[in-house]
N, C-alpha and C positions, 0 to 999 in steps of 0.2 A: 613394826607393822608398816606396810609402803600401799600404798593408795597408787591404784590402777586407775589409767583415764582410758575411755578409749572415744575414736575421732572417728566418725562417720561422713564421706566425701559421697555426696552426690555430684551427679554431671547431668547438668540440664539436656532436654533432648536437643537435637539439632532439628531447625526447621527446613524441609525441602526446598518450601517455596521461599527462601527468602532472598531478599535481590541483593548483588553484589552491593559492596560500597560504593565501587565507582562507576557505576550504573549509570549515575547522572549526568555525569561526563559524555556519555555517549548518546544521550539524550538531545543533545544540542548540536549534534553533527548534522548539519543539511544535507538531504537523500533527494534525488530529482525524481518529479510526478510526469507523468506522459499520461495522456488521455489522447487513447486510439478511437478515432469517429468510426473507419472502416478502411479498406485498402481496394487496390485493383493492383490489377498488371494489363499493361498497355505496351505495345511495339514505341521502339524508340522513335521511330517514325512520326506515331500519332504525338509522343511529348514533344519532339521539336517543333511542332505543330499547335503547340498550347500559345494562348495570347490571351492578354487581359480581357475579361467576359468569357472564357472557354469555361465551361461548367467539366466538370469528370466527377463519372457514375462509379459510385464504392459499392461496395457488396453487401452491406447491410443494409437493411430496413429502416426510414425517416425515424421510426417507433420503436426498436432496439436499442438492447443498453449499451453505452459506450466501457471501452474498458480503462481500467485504471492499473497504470504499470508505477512501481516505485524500484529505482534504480535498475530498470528493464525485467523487473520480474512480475507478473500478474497479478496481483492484490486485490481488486475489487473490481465491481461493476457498478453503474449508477446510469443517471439520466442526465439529459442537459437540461441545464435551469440557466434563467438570465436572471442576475443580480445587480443592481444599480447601472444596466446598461451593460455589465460584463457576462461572456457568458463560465459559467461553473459546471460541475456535475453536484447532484446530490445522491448518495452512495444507497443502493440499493441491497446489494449483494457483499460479504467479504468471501473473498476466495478459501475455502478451506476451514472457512468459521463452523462449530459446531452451533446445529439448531435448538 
């Protein structure tokens, strides 16, 4: 008489969301922040023309949110705050964040 085994192999699901390993690696690569106050356009004329005290009028509003670029792409919106004498934004808006 011979005695049968038999062997049942499950396989865990895979998770979608799960983060690479080397994830964190990539974590610590420094990405440049640019905070746009506003712009103009001005005849080269009136710039050679700038001198320390020349004010130049941007196109937004004292009260508009400034924007937030990371590595030249648009990311967020916020305000300016001053911080120990420094001035900051504090992030109002993320570009593309769901509500």
């Amino acid at each position: 008489m011979s005695e049968t085994t038999t062997a049942t192999t499950t396989t865990a699901p895979v998770a979608t969301t799960a983060t690479p390993p080397n994830m964190d690696v990539l974590m610590d690569i420094g990405v440049e922040l640019t905070v746009q106050l506003g712009s103009c356009q001005m005849p080269m004329r009136d710039v050679l023309h700038l001198t320390p005290g020349s004010v130049v009028q941007l196109d937004k509003a004292a009260d508009a949110p400034v924007d937030l670029y990371v590595s030249g792409k648009l990311f967020a919106r916020g305000e300016v705050v001053v911080v120990d004498g420094r001035i900051g934004i504090r992030i109002t808006e993320l570009i593309g964040a769901k509500a």
